[in-house]
N, C-alpha and C positions, 0 to 999 in steps of 0.2 A: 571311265577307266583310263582312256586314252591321257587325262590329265592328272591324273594321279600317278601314273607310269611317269611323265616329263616333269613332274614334280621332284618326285623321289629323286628322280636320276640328277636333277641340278642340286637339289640340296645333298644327295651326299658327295657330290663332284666340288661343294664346299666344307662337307663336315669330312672326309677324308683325310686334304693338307691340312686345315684344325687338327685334326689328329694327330699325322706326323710330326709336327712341329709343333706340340703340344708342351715340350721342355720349354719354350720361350714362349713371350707375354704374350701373343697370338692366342693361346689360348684361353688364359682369361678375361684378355678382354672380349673375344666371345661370346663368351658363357655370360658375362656380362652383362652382353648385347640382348641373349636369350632371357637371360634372368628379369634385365628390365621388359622384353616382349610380351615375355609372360606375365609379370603383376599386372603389365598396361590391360592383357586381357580380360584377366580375373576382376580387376577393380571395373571394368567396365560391365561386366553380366552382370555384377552385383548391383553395377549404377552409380558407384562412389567415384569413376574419375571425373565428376564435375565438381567433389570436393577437392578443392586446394590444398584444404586440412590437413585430410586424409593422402592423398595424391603423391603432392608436393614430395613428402618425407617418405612415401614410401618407394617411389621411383628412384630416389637417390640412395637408399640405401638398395636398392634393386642393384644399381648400377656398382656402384663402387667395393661394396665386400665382397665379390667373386672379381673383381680385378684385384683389388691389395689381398688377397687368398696367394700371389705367386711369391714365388718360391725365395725371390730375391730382398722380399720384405719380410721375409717369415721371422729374421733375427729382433726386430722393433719388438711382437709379440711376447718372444722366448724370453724378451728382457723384462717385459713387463709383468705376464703370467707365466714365469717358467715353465717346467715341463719341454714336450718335445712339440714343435711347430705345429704339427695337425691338431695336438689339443688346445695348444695355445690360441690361434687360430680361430679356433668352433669357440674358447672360452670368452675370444674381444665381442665375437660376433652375439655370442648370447648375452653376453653385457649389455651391448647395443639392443638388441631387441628387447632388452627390460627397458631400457631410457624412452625407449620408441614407446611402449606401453603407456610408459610413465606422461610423455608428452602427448598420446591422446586423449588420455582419463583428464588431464590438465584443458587439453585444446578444446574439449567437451566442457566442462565449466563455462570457459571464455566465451563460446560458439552460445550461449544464451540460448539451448533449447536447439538447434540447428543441427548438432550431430551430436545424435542418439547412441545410448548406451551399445545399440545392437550394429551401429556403422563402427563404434570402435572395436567390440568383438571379431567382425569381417572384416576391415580390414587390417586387423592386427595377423590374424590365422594367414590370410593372404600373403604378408609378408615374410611371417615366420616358415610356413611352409613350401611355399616358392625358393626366397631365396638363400635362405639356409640349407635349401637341394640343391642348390648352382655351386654354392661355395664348399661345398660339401665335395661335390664333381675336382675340383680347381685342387682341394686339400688332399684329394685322393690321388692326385696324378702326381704329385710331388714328393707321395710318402716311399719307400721303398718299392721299387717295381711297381711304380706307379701307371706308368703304362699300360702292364700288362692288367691292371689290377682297373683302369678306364673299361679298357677292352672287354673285362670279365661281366664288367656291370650291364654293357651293351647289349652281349650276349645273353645276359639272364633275361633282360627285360624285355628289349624285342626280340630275343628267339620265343623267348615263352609265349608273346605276343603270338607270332607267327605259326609258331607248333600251336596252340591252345588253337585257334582258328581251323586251321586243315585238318587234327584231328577228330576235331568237332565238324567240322562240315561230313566227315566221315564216319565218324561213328556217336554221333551226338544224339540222344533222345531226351536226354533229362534235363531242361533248362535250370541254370545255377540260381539267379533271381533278375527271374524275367519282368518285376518291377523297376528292376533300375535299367538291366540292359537283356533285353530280349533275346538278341541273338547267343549268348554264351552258352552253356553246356557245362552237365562236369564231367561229363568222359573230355571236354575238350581240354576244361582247366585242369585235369588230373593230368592229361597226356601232355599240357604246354608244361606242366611246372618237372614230369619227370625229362622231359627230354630238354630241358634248359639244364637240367643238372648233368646231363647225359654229355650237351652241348659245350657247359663249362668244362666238364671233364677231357674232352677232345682236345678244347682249345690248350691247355694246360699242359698236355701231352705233348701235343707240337710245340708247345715254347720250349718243354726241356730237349726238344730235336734239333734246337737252333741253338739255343744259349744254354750253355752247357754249368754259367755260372749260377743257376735258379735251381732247387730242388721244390716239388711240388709235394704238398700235404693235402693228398688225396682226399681225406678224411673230412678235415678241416672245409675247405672246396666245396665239395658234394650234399656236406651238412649248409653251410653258407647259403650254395644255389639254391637247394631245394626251400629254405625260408625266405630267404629274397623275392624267389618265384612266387610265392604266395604272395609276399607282401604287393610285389608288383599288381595283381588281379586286384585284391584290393586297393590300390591305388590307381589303378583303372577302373575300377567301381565308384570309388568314392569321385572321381572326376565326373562321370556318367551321372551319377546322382544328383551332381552340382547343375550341369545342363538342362536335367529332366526339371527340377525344383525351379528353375529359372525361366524355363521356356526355349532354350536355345540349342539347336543342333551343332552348334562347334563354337567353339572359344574366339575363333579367328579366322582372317581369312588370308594370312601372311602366307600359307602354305595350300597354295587352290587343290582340290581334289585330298585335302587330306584334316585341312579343318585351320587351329591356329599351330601355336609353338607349344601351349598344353595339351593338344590333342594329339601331338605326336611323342612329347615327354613326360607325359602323365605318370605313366610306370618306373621311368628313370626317378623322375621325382621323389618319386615314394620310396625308394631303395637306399639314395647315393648315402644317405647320413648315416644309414644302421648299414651301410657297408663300411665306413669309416672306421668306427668302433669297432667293427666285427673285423676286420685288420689288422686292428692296433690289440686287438684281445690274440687273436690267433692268423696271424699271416697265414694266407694257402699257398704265397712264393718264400722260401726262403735260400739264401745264401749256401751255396755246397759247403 
């Protein structure tokens, strides 16, 4: 415990100024940082980072599309997929992850039997769903009240995290699927997912106490939270499943007493991209 408290407390005594100064490249090249930590993770449970193949191509795309995601490149995009930067954005990135496709079904040919139809399934999913959740992060800070709309994601994910835990420890009898992850509950996941919406609701309140240029769409918000929050569990589910299937108690061990960089962003992962969307559909900050 002792080391997961001195854990916590240094990495968010790094993830804090990331935050502040999340309007300049600091932050994505961050997320960057995190984006590549985490495929390095995943391709390694899997056992592909001793493919070059697979590896090579997918660390660099790990790397580099949640840093060109900032805000000062977004005009390259707009010229070439019109529309407005966040979809333009997610449109170059999904490009790219068709070519990547495209170059491992190709790199499978060449590889003569070496890499198997099911190592380019794994690690295509890996790339796609890791880092298309980083850039996703980078694309959301930059959209309108993007900030506060980071912050919202934070909160849905690890509050729900947190609330689902202590209510569950507290009034937890019915395990949710105790095949993948034993300890949850659904008195706990019902109580993290309403009190993440409860949570978002709060925080949202105080921003229009301070910044009086924001109006909140209550509606909008509460409906968001409360699907997010789901989404989140299963996305901490489906990480869990990943571990169990594998044989592995943590992804990593970049972060001692708490596991790797997916054992801590699991839920965020699962969120940021159908938070994107769910923005660009129906803002919960807008303009008085």
């Amino acid at each position: 415990m002792k080391t997961r408290i001195i854990t916590a407390a240094i990495f968010a005594a790094v993830c804090i100024p990331i935050l502040l100064l999340s309007e300049y490249i600091v932050f994505p090249i961050a997320l960057a940082i995190f984006s590549l930590i985490s495929v390095m993770e995943l391709l390694r449970v899997f056992g592909l980072h001793r493919s070059y193949l697979v590896a090579a191509p997918s660390y660099g795309l790990a790397l580099l599309l949640p840093f060109f995601a900032y805000k000062d490149f977004s005009g390259w995009f707009v010229g070439i997929f019109g529309s407005e930067p966040a979809f333009a954005y997610l449109t170059f990135s999904s490009t790219l992850m068709f070519l990547f496709l495209l170059y491992m079904a190709f790199a499978s040919v060449f590889a003569r039997g070496k890499l198997e139809v099911k190592d380019i399934s794994i690690g295509f999913m890996s790339v796609v769903y890791i880092v298309i959740a980083f850039v996703s992060c980078v694309v959301l800070r930059y959209m309108d009240y993007g900030f506060y709309l980071i912050i919202l994601v934070v909160i849905i994910a690890w509050g729900n995290d947190i609330s689902a835990y202590f209510v569950g420890t507290i009034f937890g009898k019915h395990k949710l699927i105790p095949e993948v992850s034993p300890k949850k509950t659904v008195e706990g996941a019902i109580g993290g997912v309403i009190l993440a919406a409860g949570l978002s609701a709060l925080f949202a309140f105080i921003v229009t106490l301070f910044d009086k240029s924001v109006k909140v769409n209550y509606l909008s918000l509460v409906i968001m939270a409360l699907v997010l929050a789901v989404i989140s569990i299963l996305g901490d589910l489906f990480a869990s499943t990943i571990k169990r299937q594998y044989g592995v108690k943590d992804f990593g061990t970049v972060l001692p007493g708490h596991g790797g960089m997916i054992d801590r962003f699991d839920s965020i992962i699962a969120i940021s991209t159908l938070t994107v969307f769910i923005c660009m559909a129906f803002p919960p900050f807008v303009a008085v």
